[in-house]
Backbone bond lengths (Angstrom), bond angles and torsions (degrees), N, CA, C in turn:
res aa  C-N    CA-C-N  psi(-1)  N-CA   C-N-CA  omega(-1)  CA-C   N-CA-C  phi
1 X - - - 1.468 - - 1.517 109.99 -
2 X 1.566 130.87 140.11 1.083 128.59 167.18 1.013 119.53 -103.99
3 X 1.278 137.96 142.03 1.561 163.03 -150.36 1.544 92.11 -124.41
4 X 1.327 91.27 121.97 1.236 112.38 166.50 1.759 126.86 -101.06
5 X 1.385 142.93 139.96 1.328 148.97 -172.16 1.341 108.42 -16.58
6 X 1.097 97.88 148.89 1.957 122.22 177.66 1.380 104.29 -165.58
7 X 1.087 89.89 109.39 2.028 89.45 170.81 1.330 85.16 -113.13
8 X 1.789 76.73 143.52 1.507 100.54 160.77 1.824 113.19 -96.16
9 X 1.483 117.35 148.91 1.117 88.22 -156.89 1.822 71.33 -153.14
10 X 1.982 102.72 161.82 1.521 92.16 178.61 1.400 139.24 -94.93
11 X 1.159 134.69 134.86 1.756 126.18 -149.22 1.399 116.17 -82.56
12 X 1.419 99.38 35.81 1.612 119.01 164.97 1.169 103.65 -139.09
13 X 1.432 132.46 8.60 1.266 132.65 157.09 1.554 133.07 -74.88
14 X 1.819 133.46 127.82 0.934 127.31 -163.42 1.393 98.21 -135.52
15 X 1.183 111.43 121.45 1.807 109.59 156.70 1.394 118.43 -17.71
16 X 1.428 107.14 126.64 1.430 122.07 173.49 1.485 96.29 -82.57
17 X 1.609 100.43 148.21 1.684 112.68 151.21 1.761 102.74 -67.47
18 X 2.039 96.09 136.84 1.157 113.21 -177.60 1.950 113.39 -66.83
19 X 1.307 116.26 113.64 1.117 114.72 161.14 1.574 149.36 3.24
20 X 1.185 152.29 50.83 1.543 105.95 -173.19 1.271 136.96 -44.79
21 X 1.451 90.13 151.37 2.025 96.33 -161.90 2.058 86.93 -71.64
22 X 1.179 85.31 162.52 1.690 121.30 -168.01 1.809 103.34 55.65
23 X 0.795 134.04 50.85 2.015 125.42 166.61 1.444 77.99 -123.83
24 X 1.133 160.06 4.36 1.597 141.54 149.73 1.807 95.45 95.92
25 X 0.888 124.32 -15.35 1.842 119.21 -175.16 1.419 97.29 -73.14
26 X 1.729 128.60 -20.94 1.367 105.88 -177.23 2.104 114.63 -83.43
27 X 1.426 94.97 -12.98 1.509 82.08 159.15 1.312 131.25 -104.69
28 X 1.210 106.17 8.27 1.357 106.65 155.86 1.487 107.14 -84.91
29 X 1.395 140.10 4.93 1.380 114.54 164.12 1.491 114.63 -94.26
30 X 1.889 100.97 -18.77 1.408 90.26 166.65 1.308 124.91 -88.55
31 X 0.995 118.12 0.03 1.724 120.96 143.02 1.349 115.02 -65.02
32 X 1.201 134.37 -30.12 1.311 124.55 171.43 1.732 114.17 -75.87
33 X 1.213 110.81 -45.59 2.052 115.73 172.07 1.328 80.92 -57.38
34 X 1.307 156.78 -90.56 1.379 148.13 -89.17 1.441 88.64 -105.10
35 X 1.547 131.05 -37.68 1.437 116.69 163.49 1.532 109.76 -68.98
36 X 0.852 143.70 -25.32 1.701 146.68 -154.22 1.808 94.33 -77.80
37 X 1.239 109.58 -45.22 1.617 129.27 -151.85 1.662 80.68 -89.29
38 X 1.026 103.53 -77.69 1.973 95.94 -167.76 1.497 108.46 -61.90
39 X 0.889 143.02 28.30 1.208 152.08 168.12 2.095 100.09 -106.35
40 X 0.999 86.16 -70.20 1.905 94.58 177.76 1.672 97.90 -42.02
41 X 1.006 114.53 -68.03 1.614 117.26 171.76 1.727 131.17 -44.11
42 X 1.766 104.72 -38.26 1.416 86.99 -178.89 1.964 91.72 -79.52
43 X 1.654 116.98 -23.27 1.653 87.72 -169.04 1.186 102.35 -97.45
44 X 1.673 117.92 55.68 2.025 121.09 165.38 1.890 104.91 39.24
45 X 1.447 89.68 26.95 2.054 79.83 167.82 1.930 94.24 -103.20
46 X 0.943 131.13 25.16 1.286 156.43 165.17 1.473 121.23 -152.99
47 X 1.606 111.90 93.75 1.214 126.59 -161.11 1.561 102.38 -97.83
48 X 1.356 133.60 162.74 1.641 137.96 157.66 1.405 92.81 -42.43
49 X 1.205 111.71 138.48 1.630 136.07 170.23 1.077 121.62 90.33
50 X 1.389 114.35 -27.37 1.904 116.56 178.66 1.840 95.76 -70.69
51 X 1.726 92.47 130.59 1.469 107.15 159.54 1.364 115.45 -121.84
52 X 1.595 114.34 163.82 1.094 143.89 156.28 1.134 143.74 -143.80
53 X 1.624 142.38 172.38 1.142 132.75 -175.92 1.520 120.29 -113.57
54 X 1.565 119.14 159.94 1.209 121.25 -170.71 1.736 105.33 -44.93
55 X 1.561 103.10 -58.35 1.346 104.36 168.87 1.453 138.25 -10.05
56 X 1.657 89.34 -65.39 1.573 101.08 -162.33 1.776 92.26 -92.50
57 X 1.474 134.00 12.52 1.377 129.32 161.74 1.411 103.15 -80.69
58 X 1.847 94.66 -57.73 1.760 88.11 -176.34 1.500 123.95 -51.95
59 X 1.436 123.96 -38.29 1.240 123.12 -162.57 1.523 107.80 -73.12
60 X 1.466 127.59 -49.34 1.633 129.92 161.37 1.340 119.99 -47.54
61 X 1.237 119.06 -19.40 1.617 114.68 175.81 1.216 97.81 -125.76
62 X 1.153 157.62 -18.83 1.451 133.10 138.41 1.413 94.69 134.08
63 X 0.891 137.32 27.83 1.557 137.49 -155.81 1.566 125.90 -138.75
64 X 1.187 148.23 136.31 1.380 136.72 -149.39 1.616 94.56 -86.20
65 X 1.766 109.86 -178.86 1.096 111.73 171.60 1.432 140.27 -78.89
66 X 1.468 101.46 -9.17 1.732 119.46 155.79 1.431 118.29 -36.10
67 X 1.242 126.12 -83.41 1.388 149.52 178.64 2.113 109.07 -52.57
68 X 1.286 102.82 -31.53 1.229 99.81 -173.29 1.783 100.40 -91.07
69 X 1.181 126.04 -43.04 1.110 120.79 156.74 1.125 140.33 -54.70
70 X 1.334 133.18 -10.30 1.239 144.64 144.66 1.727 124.11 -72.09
71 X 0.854 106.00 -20.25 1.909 126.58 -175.22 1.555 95.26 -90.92
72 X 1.464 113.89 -48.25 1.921 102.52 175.05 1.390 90.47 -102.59
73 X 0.946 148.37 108.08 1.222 167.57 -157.83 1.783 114.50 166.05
74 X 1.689 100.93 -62.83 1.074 117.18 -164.64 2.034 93.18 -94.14
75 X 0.959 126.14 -28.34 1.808 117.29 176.99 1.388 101.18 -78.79
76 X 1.738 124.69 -16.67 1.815 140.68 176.58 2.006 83.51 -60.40
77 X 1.129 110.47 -56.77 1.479 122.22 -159.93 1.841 102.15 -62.73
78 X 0.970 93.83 -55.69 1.787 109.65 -172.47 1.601 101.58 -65.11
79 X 1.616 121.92 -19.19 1.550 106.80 172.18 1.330 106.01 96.65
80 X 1.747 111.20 8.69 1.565 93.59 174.50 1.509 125.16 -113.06
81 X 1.428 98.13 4.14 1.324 119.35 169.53 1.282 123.47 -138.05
82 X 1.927 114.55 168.00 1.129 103.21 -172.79 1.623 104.15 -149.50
83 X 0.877 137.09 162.24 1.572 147.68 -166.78 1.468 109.29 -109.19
84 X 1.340 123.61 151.74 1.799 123.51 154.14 1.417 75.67 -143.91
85 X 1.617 101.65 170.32 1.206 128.60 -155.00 1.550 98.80 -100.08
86 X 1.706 104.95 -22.36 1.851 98.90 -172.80 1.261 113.64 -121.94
87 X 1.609 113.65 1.24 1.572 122.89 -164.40 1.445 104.31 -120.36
88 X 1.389 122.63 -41.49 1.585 143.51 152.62 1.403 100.04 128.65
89 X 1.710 112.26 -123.73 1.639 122.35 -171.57 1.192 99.37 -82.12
90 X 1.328 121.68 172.75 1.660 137.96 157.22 1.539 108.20 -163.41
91 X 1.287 125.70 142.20 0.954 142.34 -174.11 2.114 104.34 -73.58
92 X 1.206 111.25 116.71 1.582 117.38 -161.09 1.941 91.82 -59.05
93 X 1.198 111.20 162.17 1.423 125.09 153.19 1.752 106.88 -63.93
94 X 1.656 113.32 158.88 1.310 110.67 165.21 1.454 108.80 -101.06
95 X 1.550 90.01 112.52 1.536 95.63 143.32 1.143 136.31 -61.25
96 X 1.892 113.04 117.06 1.756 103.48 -178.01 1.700 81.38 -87.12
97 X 1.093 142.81 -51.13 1.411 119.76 -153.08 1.565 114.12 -60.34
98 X 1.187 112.68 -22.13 1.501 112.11 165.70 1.184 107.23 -68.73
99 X 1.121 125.68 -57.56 1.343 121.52 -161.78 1.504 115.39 -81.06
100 X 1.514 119.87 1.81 1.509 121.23 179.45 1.756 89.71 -82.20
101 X 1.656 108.63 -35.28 1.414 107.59 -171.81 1.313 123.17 -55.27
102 X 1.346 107.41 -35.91 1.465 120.58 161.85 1.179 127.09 -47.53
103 X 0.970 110.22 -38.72 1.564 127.60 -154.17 1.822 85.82 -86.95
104 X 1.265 100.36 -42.24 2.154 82.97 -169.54 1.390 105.48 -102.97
105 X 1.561 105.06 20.26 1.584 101.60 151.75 1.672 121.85 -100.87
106 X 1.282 92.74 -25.53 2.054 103.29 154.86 1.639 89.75 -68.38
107 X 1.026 159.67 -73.58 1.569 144.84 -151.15 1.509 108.40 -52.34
108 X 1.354 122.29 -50.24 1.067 134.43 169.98 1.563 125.93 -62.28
109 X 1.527 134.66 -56.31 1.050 124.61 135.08 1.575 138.39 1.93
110 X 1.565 103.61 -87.73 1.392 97.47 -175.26 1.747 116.82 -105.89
111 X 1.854 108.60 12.07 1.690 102.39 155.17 1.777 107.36 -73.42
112 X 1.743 105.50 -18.17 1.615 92.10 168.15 1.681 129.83 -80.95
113 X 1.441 90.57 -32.12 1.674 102.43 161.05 1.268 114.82 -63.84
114 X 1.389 137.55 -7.80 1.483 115.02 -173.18 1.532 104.59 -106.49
115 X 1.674 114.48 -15.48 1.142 117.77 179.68 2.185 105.86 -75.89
116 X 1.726 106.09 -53.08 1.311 106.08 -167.56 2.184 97.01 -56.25
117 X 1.543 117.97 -30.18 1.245 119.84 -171.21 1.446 104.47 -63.09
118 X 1.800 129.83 -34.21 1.046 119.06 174.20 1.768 129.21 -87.08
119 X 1.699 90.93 -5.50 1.634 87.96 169.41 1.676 120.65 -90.06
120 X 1.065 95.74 23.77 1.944 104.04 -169.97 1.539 104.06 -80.80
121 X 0.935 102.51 178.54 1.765 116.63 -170.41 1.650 97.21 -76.90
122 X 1.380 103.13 -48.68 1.516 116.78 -165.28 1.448 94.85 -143.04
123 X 1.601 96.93 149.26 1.561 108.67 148.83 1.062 131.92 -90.74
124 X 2.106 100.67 134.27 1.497 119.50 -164.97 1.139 102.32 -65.87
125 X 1.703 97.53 153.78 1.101 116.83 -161.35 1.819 106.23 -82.61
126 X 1.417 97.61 -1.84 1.434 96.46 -171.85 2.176 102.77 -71.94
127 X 1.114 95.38 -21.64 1.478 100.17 178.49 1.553 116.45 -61.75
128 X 0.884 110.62 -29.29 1.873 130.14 173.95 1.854 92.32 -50.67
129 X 0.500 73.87 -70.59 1.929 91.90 179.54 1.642 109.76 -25.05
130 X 1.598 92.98 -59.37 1.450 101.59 -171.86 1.617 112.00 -85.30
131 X 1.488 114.61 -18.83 1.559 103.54 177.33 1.792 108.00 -74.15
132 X 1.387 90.24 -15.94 1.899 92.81 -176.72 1.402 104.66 -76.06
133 X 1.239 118.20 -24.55 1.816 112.45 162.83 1.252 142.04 -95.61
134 X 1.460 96.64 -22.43 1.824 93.15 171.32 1.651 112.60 -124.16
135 X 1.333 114.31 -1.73 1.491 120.85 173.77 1.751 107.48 -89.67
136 X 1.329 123.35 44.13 1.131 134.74 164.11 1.298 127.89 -90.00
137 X 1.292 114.96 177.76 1.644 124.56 177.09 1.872 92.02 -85.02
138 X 1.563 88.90 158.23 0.992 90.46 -172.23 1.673 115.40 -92.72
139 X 1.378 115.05 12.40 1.467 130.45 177.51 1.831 88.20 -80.54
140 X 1.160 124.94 -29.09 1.550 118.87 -161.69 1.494 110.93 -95.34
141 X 1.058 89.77 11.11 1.868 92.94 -166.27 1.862 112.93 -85.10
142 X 1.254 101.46 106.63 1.519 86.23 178.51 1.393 126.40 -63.92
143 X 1.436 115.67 160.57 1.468 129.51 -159.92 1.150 113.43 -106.98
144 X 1.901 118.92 -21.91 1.531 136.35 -160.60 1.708 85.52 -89.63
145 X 2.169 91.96 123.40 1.367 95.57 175.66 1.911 123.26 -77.86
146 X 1.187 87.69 -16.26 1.652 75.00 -179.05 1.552 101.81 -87.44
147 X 1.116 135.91 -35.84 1.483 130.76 160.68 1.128 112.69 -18.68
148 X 1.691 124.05 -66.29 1.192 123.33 -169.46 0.998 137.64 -110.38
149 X 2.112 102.68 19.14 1.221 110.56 156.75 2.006 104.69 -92.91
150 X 0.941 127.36 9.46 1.108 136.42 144.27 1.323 146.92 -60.23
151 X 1.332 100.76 -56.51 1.156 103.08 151.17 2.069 137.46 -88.26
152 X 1.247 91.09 -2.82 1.802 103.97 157.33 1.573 114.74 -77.32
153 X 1.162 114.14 -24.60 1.659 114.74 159.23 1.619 113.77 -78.86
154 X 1.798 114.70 -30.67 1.258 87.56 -174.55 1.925 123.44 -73.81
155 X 1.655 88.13 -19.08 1.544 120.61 172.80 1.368 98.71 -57.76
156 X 0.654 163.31 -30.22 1.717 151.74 -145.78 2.002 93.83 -128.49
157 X 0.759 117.13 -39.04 1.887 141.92 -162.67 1.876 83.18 -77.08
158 X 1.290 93.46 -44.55 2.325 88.48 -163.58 1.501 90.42 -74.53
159 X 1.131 125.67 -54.82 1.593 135.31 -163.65 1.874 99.50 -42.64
160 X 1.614 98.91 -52.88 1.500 92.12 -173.71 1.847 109.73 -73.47
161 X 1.276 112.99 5.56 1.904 93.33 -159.61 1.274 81.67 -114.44
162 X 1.394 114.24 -44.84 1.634 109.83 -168.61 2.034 108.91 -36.87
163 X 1.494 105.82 -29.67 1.573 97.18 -173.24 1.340 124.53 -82.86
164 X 1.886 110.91 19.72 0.673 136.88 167.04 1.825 131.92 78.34
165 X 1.554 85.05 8.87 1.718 104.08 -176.02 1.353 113.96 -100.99
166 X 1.764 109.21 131.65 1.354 91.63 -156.70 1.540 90.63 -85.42
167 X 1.395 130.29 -57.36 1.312 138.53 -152.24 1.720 85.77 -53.91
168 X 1.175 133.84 -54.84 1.352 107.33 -152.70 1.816 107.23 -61.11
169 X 1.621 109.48 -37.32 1.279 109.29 172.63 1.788 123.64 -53.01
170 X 1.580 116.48 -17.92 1.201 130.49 -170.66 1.843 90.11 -78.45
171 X 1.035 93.49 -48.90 1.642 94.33 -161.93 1.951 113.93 -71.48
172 X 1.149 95.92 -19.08 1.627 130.28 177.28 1.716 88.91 -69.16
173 X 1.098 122.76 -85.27 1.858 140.81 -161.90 1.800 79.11 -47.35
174 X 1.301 125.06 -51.21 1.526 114.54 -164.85 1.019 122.67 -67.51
175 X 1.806 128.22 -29.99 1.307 126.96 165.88 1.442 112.76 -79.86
176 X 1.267 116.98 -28.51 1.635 110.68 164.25 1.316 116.13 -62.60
177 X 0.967 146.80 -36.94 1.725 144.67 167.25 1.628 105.82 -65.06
178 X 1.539 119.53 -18.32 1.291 99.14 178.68 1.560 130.34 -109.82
179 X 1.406 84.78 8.81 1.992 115.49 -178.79 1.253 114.93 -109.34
180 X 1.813 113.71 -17.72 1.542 116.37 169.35 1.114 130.07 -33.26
181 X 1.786 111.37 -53.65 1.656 109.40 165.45 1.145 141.77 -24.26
182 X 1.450 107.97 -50.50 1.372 99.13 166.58 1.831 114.28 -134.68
183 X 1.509 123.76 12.24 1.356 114.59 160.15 1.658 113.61 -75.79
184 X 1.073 118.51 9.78 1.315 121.30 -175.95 2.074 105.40 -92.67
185 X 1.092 108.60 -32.81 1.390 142.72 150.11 1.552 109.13 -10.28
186 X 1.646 102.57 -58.18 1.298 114.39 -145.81 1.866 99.38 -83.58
187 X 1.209 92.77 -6.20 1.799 97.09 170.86 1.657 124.12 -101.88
188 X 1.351 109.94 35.53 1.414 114.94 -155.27 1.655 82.07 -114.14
189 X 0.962 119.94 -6.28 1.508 102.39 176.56 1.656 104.88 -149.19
190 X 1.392 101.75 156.94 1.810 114.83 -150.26 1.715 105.69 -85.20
191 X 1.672 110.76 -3.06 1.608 107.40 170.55 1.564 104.00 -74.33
192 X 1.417 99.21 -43.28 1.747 106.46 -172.48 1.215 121.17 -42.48
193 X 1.262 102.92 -46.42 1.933 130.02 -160.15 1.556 94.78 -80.27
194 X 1.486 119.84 -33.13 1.414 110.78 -169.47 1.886 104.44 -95.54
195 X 1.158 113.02 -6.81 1.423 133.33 -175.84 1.783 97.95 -98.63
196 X 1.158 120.30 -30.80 1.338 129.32 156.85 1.691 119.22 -43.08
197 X 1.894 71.18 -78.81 2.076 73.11 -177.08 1.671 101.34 -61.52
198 X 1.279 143.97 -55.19 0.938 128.94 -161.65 1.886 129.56 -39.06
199 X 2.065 98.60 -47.18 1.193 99.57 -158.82 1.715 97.18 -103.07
200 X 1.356 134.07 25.68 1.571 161.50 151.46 1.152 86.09 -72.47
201 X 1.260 116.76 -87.49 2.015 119.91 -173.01 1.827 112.32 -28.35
202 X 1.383 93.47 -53.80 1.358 77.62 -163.75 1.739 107.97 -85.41
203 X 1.243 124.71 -27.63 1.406 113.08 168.96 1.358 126.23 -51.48
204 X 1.629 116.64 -20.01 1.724 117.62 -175.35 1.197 69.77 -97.96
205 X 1.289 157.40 -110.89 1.437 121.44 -114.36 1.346 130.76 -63.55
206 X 1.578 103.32 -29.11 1.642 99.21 150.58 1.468 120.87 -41.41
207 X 1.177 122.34 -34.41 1.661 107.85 -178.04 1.438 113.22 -112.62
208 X 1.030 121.70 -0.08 1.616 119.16 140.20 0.815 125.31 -73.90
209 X 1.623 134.33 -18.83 1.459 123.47 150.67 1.819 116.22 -94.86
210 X 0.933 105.16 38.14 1.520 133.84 171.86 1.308 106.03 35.76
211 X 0.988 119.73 19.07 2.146 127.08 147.05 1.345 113.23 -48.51
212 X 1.328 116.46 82.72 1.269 105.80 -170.11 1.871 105.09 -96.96
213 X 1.057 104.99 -16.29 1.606 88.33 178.96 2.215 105.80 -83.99
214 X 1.537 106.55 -27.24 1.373 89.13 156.70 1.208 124.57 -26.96
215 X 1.668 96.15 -69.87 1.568 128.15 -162.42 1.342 109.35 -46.46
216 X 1.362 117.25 -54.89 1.572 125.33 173.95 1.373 105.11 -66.36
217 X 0.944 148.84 -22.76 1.645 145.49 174.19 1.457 100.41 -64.67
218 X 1.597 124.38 -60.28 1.202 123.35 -150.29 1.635 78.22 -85.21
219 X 0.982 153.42 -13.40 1.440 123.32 -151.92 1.601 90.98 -115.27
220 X 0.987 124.92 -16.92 2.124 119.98 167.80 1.373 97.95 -86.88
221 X 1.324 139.54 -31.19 1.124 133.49 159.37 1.613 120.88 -43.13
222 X 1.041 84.60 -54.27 2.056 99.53 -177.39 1.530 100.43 -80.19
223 X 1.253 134.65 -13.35 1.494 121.03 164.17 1.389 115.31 -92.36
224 X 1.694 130.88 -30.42 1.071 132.12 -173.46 1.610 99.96 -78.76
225 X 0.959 127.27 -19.47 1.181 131.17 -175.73 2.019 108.50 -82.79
226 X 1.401 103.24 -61.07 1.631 96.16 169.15 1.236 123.95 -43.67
227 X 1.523 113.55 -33.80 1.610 118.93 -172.55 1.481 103.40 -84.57
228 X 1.189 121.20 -20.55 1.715 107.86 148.41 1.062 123.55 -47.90
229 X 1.454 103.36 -80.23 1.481 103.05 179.62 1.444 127.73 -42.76
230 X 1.159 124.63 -36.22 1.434 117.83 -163.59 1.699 101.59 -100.75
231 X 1.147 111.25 5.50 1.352 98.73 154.69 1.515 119.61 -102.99
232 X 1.440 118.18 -8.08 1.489 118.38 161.71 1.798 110.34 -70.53
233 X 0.725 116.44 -58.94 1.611 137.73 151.29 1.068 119.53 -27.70
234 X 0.987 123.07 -37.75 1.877 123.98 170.33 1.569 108.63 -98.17
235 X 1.141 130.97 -37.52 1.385 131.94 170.89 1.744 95.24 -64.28
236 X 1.078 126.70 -73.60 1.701 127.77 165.60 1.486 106.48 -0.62
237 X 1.463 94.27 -77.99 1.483 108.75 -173.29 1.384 139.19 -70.27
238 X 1.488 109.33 -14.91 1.661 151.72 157.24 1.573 92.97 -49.97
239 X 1.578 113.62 -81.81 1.442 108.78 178.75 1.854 134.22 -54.42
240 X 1.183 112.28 -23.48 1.564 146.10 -174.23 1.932 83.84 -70.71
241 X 1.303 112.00 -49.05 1.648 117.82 -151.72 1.748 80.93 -80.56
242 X 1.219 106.62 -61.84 2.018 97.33 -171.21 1.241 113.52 -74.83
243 X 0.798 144.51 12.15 1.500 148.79 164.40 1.484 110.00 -89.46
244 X 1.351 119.00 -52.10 1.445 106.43 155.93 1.308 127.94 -60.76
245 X 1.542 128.54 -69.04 1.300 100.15 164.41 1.559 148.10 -3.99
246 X 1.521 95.73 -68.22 1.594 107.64 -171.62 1.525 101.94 -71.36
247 X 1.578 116.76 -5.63 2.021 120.33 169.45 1.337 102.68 -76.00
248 X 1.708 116.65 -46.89 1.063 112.44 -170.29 1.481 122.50 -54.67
């Protein structure tokens, strides 16, 4: 059975008056649909297969078809949606083979950032940053999973900028926006988070003591390993999402 759209939306929320085109407020509403929609998606209340139409986006969020067509336009781009010409939107299936691809272009990425980070004169100061968050006691360690799937992106995000390149960091921010779906996943349970701080710890001190092929060992280790999990975890939670439905 396919399930069709449900936004969740907030119950102090009221339709805006529609924009005039060029004062710039109408893309900020499709920044607002295009967050509204990927939001339903990363928490599986928009599963692969549920469709809907521009229509029934605009009319729940209050907004014409300008702004909403530009918002699935750009998640059309990102791979998380998809169009037919007589049926309308639908939310794409996940590709793991895409997304494994991702995953060993983050391996590649920042095992090259950790090597150019250990041939530097000095260590960046952006690393200061990160021993103040995961080189802690373990009484200090936060427990809140989206917290610290937040900051495990910013951990992986510093590694690539600290080496001071912007494009490679550009291209870095782009596979992280397109793996969110479900590496965000991997903090939904309290082994992860403590398997988090642990194998963070030990990759920065590998590269503060400028071992960088350690460093790159433990740190494809610690990615090949999340992308396990969070694809058991997302298939888990894939089924968890249609099983309610079909209760509802």
């Amino acid at each position: 059975m396919t399930r069709v759209l449900t936004l969740v939306t907030s119950p102090h929320a009221s339709a805006a008056p529609e924009p005039p085109a060029g004062t710039g407020a109408r893309g900020a509403l499709a920044d607002q649909v295009y967050a509204a929609l990927k939001a339903q998606m990363h928490g599986f209340r928009l599963v692969p297969g549920d469709r809907f139409t521009e229509l029934e986006v605009g009319r729940q969020l209050g907004v014409s078809r300008t702004p909403v067509r530009e918002a699935l336009f750009r998640l059309r781009n990102e791979g998380l949606l998809e169009v037919e010409s007589k049926t309308g939107w639908f939310v794409r299936p996940i590709d793991f083979a895409r997304l494994d691809q991702l995953y060993d272009l983050r391996v590649i990425l920042e095992r090259a950032s950790i090597e150019r980070i250990v041939a530097l004169p000095a260590t960046p100061a952006e690393l200061e940053a990160l021993k103040a968050v995961w080189l802690v006691p373990a009484a200090e360690r936060l427990a809140d999973g989206r917290l610290v799937g937040q900051l495990d992106e910013a951990f992986h995000a510093t590694l690539v900028r600290a080496t001071g390149n912007e494009e490679a960091a550009r291209v870095h921010h782009d596979v992280t926006e397109r793996i969110r779906i479900v590496r965000r996943l991997d903090f939904t349970r309290a082994d992860r988070i403590e398997a988090t701080y642990a194998e963070h710890g030990r990759i920065l001190r590998q590269i503060i003591q400028r071992k960088a092929e350690s460093a790159q060992s433990l740190l494809q280790a610690h990615i090949e390993q999340s992308k396990a999990e969070v694809r058991k975890i997302t298939l888990a939670t894939l089924h968890e999402a249609r099983q309610r439905a079909q209760s509802a």
